[in-house]
KOLVOZA-983040 format. One record per atom (N, C-alpha, C): residue in one letter; x, y, z. Coordinates in steps of 0.05 Angstrom, whole numbers, padded with zeros to 5 digits, always signed. Layout:
BEGIN
AXYZ ...
END
This chain:
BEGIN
X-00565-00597+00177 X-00551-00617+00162 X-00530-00604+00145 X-00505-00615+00143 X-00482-00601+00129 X-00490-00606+00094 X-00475-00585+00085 X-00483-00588+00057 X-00464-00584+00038 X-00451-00601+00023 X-00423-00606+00008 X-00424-00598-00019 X-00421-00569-00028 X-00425-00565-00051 X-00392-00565-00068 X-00397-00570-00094 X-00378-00577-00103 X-00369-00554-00123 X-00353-00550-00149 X-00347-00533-00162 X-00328-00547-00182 X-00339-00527-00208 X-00334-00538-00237 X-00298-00531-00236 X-00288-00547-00256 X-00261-00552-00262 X-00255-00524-00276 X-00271-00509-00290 X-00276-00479-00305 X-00281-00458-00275 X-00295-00470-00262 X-00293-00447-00236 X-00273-00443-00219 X-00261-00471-00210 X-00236-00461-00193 X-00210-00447-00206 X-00210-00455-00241 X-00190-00447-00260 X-00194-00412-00249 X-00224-00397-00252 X-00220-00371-00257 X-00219-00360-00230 X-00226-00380-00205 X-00222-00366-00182 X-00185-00369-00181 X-00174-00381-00184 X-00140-00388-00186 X-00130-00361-00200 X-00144-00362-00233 X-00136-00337-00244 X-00137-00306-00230 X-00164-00312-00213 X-00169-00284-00203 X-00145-00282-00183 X-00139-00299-00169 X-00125-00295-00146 X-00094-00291-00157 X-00081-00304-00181 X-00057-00300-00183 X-00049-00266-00194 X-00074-00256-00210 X-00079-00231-00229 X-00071-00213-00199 X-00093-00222-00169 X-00089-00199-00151 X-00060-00204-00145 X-00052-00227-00141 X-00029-00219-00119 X-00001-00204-00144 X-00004-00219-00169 X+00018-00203-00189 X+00013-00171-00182 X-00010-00163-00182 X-00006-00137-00173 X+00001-00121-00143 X-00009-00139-00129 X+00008-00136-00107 X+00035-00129-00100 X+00055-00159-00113 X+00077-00153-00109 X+00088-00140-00134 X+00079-00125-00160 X+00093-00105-00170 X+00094-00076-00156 X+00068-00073-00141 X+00060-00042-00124 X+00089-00042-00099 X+00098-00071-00086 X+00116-00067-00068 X+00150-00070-00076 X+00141-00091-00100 X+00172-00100-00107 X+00175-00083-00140 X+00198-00061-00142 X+00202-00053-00158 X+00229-00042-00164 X+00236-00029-00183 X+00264-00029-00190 X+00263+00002-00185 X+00237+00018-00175 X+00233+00042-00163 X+00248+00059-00142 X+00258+00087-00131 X+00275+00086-00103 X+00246+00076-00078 X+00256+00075-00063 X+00251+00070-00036 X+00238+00095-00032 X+00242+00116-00029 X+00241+00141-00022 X+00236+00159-00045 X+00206+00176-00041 X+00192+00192-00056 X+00187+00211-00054 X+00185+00236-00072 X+00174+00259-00064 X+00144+00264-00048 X+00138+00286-00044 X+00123+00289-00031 X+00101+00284-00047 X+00102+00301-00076 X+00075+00297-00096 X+00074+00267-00112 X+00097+00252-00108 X+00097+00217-00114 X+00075+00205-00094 X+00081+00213-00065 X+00077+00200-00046 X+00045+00194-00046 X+00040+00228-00048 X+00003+00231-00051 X-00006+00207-00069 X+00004+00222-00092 X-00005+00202-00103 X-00014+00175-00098 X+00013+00158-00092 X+00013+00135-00085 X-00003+00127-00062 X-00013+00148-00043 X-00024+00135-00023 X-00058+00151-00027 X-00060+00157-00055 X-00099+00173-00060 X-00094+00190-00044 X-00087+00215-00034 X-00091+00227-00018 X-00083+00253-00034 X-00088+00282-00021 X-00077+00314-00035 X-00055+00316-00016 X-00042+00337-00016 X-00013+00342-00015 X-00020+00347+00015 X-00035+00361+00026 X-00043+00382+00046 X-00051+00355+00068 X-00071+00342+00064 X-00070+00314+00075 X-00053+00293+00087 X-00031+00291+00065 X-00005+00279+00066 X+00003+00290+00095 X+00009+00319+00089 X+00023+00334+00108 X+00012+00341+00137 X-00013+00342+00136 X-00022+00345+00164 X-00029+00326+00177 X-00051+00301+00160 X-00059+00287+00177 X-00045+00257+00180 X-00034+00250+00150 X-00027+00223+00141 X-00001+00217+00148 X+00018+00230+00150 X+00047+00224+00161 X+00052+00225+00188 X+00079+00208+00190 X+00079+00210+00223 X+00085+00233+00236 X+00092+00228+00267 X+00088+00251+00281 X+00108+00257+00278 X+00134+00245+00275 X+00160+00261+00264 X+00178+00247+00247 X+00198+00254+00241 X+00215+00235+00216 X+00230+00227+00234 X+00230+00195+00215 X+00248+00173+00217 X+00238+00153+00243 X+00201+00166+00237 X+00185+00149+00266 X+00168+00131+00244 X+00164+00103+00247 X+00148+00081+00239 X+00119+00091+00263 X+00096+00087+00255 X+00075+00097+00266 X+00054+00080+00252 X+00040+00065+00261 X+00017+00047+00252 X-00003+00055+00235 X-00007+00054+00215 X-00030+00079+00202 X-00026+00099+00193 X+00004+00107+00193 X+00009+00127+00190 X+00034+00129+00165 X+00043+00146+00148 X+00059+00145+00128 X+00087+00157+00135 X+00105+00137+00139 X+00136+00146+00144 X+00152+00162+00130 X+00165+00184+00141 X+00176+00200+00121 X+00217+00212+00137 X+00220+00225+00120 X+00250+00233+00132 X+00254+00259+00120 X+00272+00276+00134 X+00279+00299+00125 X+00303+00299+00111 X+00310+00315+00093 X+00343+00326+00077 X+00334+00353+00065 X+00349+00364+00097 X+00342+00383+00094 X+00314+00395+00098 X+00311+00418+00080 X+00282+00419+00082 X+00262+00410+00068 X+00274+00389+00050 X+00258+00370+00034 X+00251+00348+00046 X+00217+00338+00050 X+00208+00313+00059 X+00211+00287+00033 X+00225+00268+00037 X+00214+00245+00033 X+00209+00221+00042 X+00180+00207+00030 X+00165+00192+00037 X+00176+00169+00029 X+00172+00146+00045 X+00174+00117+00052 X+00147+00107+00027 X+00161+00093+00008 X+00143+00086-00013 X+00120+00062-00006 X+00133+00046+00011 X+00126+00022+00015 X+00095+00029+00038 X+00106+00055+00053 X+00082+00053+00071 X+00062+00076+00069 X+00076+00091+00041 X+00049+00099+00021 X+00029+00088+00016 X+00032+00055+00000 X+00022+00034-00006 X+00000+00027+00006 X+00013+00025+00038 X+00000+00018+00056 X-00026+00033+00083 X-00009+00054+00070 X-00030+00078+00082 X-00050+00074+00062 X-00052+00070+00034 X-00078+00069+00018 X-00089+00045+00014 X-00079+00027+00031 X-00093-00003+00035 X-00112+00000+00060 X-00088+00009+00082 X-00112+00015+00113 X-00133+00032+00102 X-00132+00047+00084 X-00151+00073+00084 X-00183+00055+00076 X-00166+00038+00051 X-00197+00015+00039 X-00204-00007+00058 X-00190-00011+00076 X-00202-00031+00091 X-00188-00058+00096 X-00165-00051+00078 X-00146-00072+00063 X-00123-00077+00085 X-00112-00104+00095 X-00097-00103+00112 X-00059-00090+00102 X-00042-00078+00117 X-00017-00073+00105 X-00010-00095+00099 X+00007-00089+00081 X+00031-00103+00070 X+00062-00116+00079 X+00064-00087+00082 X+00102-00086+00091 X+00110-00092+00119 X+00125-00098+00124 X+00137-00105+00148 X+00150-00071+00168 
END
């Protein structure tokens, strides 16, 4: 037999709250007045990970390649930098969390 439960005018208020609290943080982590492009020890950061990690296992297989799972990066020179956006998102796939960015 189906069963129609209902919910207090105080409960959907803090489920609403909870949900606007997540997504504000959401789109400050993607939308920011930040560059696009990060150092290598930004990047870690941003995506929980150590430097050594970043570098061997977490980035793509080469620059200026989009790679599913994987953290986009570009060369100048012999300096790497990282794609901020799919920092983000490398530490979303890592929790279980679906990406973000396009």
């Amino acid at each position: 037999m189906p069963v129609i439960a209902f919910i207090s005018v105080e409960e959907h208020e803090a489920a609403i709250s909870g949900l606007r609290a997540e997504f504000r943080d959401m789109l400050s982590a993607y939308v920011t007045d930040h560059e696009q492009w990060v150092t290598t020890e930004r990047a870690a950061e941003l995506a929980d990970i150590s430097r050594s990690t970043l570098v061997k296992f977490a980035r793509a297989s080469a620059p200026d390649t989009k790679q599913e799972g994987r953290i986009t990066y570009k060369k100048e020179g012999t300096k790497s930098l990282y794609c901020r956006s799919s920092c983000i998102d490398y530490k979303r796939l890592k929790a279980g969390r679906p990406a973000l960015a396009a």
